[in-house]
N, C-alpha and C positions, 0 to 999 in steps of 0.2 A: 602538784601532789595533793589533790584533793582528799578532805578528812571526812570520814562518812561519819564517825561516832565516835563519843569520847566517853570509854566506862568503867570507873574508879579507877582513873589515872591512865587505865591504857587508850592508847592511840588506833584505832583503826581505819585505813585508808585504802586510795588505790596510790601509785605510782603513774606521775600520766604517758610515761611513757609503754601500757604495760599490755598485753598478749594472752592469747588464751590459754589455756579454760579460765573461766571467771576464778577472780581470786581476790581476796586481798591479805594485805601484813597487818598485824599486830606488833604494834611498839610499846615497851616501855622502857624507857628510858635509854640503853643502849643496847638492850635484848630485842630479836624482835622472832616471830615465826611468822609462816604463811597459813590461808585455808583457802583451797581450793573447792570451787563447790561442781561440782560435775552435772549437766543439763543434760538431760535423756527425753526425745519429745516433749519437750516443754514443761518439765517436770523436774523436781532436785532429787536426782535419787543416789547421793554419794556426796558427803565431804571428805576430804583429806588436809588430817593436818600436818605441815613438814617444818624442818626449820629452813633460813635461808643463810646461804652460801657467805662465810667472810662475816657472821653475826652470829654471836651467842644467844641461843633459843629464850624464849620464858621459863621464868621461872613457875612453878607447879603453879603458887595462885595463879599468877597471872595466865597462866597457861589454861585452865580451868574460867578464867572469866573470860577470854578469848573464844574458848569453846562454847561456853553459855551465849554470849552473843550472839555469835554465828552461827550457831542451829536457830535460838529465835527470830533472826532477823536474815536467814537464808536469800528469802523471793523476792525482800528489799533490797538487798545485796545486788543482787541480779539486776532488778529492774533500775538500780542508782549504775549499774554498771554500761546497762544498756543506750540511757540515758547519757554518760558522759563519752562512752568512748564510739558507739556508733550513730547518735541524733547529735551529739556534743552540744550535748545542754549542762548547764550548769547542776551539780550537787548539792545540798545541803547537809550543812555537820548536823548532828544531834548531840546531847551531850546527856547521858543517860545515868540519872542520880540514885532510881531503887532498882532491885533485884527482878533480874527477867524472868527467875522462876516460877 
């Protein structure tokens, strides 16, 4: 279960067991949701954010710094994604202390 970023408390990762389209969860604490990020030509042109199945969503903040994230760090996403589940190289966590605004 590799952890991609850690930002004001939330967790976000992949699952290593986990499938397409690119995605990953946002945890915090025992809430968590998904974002799905959609590749078109080599290009991001569509996130989707959902909750996941058997887990109580985010709450608004959280929910809100989940999304902040993952628009700024979209093509990182992707290429950490790329990296572990089809070259299967190792990730590194970041842990992200100011605002990505």
């Amino acid at each position: 279960m590799p952890k991609l970023y850690e930002y004001f408390g939330l967790i976000i990762m992949f699952y290593a067991n986990e499938h397409e389209p690119v995605h990953v969860h946002g945890k915090y604490h025992d809430r968590e949701s998904r974002a799905e990020i959609i590749v078109v030509n080599g290009e991001i042109a569509e996130i989707r954010y959902t909750s996941v199945a058997g887990r109580a969503p985010l709450a608004n903040t959280e929910m809100r710094n989940f999304e902040e994230l993952v628009s700024a760090r979209a093509s990182d996403i992707v290429s950490k994604w790329i990296d572990f589940f089809v070259l299967h190289k190792p990730v590194k966590s970041e842990r992200i202390t100011r605002r990505l605004k």
